[in-house]
GUTI-992960 format. One record per atom (N, C-alpha, C): y negated, x negated, z negated; residue number from 1; residue in one letter. Coordinates in steps of 0.001 Angstrom, whole numbers, plus 500000, padded with zeros to 6 digits. Atoms other than C-alpha are relative to their C-alpha. Layout:
Y | X | Z | NUM | A
...
// end
This chain:
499596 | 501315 | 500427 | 1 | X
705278 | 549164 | 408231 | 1 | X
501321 | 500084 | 499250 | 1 | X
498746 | 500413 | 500867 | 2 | X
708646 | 548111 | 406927 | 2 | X
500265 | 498953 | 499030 | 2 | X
499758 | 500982 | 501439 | 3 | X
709923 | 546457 | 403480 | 3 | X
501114 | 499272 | 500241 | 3 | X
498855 | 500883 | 500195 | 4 | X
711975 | 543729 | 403478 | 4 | X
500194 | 499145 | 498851 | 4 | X
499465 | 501181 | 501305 | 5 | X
713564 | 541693 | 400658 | 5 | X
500727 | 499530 | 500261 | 5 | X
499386 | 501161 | 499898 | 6 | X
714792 | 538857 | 400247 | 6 | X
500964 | 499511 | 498666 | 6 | X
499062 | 500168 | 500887 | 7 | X
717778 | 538287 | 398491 | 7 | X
500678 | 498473 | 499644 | 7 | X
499216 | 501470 | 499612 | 8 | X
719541 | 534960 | 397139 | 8 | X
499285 | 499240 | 500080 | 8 | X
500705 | 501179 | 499290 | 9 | X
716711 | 532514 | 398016 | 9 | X
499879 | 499800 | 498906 | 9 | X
499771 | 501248 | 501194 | 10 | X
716932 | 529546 | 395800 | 10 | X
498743 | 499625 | 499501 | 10 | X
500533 | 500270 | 500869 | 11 | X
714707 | 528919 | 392921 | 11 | X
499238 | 498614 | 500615 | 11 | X
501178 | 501348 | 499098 | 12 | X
713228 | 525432 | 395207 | 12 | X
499552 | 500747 | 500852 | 12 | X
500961 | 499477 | 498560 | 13 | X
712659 | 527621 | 398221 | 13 | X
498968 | 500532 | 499279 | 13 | X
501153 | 499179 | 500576 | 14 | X
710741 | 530138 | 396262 | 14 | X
498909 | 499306 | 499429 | 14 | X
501390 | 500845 | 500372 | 15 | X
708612 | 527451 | 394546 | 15 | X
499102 | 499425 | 500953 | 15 | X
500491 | 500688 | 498976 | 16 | X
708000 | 525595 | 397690 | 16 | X
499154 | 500959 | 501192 | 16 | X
500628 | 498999 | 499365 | 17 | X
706797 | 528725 | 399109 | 17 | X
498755 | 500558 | 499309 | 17 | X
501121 | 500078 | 500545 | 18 | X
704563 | 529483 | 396602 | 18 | X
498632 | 499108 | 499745 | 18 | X
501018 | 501547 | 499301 | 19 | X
702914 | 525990 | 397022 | 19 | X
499442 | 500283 | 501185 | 19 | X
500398 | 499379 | 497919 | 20 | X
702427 | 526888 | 400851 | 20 | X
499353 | 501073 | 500085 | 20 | X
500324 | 498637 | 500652 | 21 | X
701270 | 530042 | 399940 | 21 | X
498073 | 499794 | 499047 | 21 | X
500845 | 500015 | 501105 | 22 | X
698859 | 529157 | 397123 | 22 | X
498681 | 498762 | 500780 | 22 | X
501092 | 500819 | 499235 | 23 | X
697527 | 526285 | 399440 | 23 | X
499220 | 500235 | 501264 | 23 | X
500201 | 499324 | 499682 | 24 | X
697033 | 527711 | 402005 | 24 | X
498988 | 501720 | 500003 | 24 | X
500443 | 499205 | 500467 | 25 | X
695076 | 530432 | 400037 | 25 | X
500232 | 501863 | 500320 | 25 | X
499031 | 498880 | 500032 | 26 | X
697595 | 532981 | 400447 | 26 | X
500496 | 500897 | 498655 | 26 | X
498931 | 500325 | 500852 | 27 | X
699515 | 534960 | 398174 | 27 | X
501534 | 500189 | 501170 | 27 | X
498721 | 500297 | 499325 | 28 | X
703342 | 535173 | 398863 | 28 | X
500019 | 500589 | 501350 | 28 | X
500055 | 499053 | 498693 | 29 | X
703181 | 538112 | 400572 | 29 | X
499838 | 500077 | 501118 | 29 | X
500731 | 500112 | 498542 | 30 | X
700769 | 537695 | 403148 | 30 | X
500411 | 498448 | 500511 | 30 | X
499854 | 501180 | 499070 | 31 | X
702089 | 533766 | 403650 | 31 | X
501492 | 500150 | 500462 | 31 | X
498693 | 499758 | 498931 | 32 | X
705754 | 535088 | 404292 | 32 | X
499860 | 501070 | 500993 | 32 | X
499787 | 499251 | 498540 | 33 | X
704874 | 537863 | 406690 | 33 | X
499181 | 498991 | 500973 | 33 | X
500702 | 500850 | 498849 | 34 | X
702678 | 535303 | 408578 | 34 | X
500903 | 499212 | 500304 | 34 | X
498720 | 500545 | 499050 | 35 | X
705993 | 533457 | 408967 | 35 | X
500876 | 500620 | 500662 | 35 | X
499134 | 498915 | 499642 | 36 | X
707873 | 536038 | 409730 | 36 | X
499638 | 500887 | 501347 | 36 | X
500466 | 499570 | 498375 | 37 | X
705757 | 537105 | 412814 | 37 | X
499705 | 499452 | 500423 | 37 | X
500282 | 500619 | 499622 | 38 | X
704800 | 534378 | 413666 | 38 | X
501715 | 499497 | 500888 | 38 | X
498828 | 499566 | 499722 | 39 | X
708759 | 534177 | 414121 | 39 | X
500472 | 500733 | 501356 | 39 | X
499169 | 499311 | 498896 | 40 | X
709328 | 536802 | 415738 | 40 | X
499162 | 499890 | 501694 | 40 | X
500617 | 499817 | 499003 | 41 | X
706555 | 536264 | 418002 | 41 | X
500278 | 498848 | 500941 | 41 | X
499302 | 500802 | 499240 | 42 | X
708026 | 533319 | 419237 | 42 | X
501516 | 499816 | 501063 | 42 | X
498348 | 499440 | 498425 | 43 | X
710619 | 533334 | 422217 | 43 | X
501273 | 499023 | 499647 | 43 | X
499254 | 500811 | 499996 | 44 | X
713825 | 532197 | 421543 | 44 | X
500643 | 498511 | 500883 | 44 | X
499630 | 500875 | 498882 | 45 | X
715679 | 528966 | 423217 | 45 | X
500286 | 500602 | 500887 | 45 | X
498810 | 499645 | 498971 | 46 | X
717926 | 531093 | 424869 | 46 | X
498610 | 500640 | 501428 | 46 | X
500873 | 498874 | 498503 | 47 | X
714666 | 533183 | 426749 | 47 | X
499152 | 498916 | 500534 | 47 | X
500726 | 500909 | 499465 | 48 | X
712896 | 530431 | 427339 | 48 | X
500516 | 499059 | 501081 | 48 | X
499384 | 500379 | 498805 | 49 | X
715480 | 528825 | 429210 | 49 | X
500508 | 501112 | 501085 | 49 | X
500018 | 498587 | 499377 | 50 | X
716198 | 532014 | 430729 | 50 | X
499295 | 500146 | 500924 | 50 | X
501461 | 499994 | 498757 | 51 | X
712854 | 532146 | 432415 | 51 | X
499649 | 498789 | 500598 | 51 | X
500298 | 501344 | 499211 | 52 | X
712636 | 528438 | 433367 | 52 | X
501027 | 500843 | 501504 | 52 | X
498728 | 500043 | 498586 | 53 | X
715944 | 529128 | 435672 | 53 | X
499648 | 500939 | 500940 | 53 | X
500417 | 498806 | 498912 | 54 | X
714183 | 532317 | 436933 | 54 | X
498727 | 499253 | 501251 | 54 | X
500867 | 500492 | 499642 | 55 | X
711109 | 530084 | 438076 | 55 | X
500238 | 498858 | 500919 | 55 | X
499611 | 501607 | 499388 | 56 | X
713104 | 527030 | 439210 | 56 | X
500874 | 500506 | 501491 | 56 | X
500081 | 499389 | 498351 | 57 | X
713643 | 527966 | 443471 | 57 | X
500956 | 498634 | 500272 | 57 | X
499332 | 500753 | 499562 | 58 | X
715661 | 524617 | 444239 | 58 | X
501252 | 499577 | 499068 | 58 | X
498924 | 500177 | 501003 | 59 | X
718891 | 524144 | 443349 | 59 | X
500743 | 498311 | 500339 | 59 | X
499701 | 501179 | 499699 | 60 | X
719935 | 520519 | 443123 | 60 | X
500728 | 499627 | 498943 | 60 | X
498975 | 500518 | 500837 | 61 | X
722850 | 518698 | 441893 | 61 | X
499709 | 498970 | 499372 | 61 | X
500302 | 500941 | 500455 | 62 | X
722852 | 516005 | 439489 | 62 | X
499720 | 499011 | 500973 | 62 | X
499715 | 501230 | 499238 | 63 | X
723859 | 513615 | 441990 | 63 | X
499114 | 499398 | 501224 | 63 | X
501337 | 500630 | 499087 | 64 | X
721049 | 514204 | 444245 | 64 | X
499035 | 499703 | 499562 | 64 | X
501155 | 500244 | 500625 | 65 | X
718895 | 514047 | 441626 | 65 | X
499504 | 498363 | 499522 | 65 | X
500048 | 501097 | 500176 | 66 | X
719770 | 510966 | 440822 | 66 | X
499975 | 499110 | 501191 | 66 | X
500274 | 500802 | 498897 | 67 | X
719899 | 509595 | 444378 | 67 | X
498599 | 499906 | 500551 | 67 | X
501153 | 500362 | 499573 | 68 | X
716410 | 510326 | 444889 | 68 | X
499014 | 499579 | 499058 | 68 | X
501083 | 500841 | 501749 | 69 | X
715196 | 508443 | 441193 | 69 | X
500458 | 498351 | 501087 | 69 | X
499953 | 501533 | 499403 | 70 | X
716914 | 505209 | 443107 | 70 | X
499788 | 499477 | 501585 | 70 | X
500674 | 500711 | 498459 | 71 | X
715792 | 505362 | 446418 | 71 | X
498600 | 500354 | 499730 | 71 | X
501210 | 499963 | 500376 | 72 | X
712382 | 506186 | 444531 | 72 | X
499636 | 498646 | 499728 | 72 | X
500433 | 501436 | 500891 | 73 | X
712349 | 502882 | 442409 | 73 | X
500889 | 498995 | 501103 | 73 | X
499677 | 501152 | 498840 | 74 | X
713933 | 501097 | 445634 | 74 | X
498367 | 499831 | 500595 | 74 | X
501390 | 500233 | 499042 | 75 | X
710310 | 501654 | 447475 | 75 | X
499002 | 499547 | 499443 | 75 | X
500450 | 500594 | 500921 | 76 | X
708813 | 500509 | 444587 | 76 | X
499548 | 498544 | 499736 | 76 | X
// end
């Protein structure tokens, strides 16, 4: 396991964390590493769009996209 500190964080964050923390029935510790992997365990925008574009097989231009929303709501 690795130590990290936190440097600089403002006298509101730190309270407001301890609230979250304390309600939660945390102490600090264990309620900032549960953000903190919870974090990392989450996929950024960038990969998430990343893997849409890998998944998405048709490639279509705006313009057709939009030609087939108004000959949709024409049959309508």
């Amino acid at each position: 396991m690795a130590t990290l500190y936190v440097r600089d964080l403002s006298d509101e964050a730190l309270a407001e964390l301890k609230i979250r923390a304390a309600r939660s029935r945390q102490s600090l510790q264990a309620y900032a590493r549960t953000l903190l992997e919870e974090e990392a365990a989450t996929p950024s925008m960038e990969d998430v769009v990343t893997r849409i574009r890998a998944r998405v097989s048709a490639r279509l231009s705006a313009d057709e996209v939009l030609a087939d929303l108004d000959a949709g709501r024409r049959r309508e």
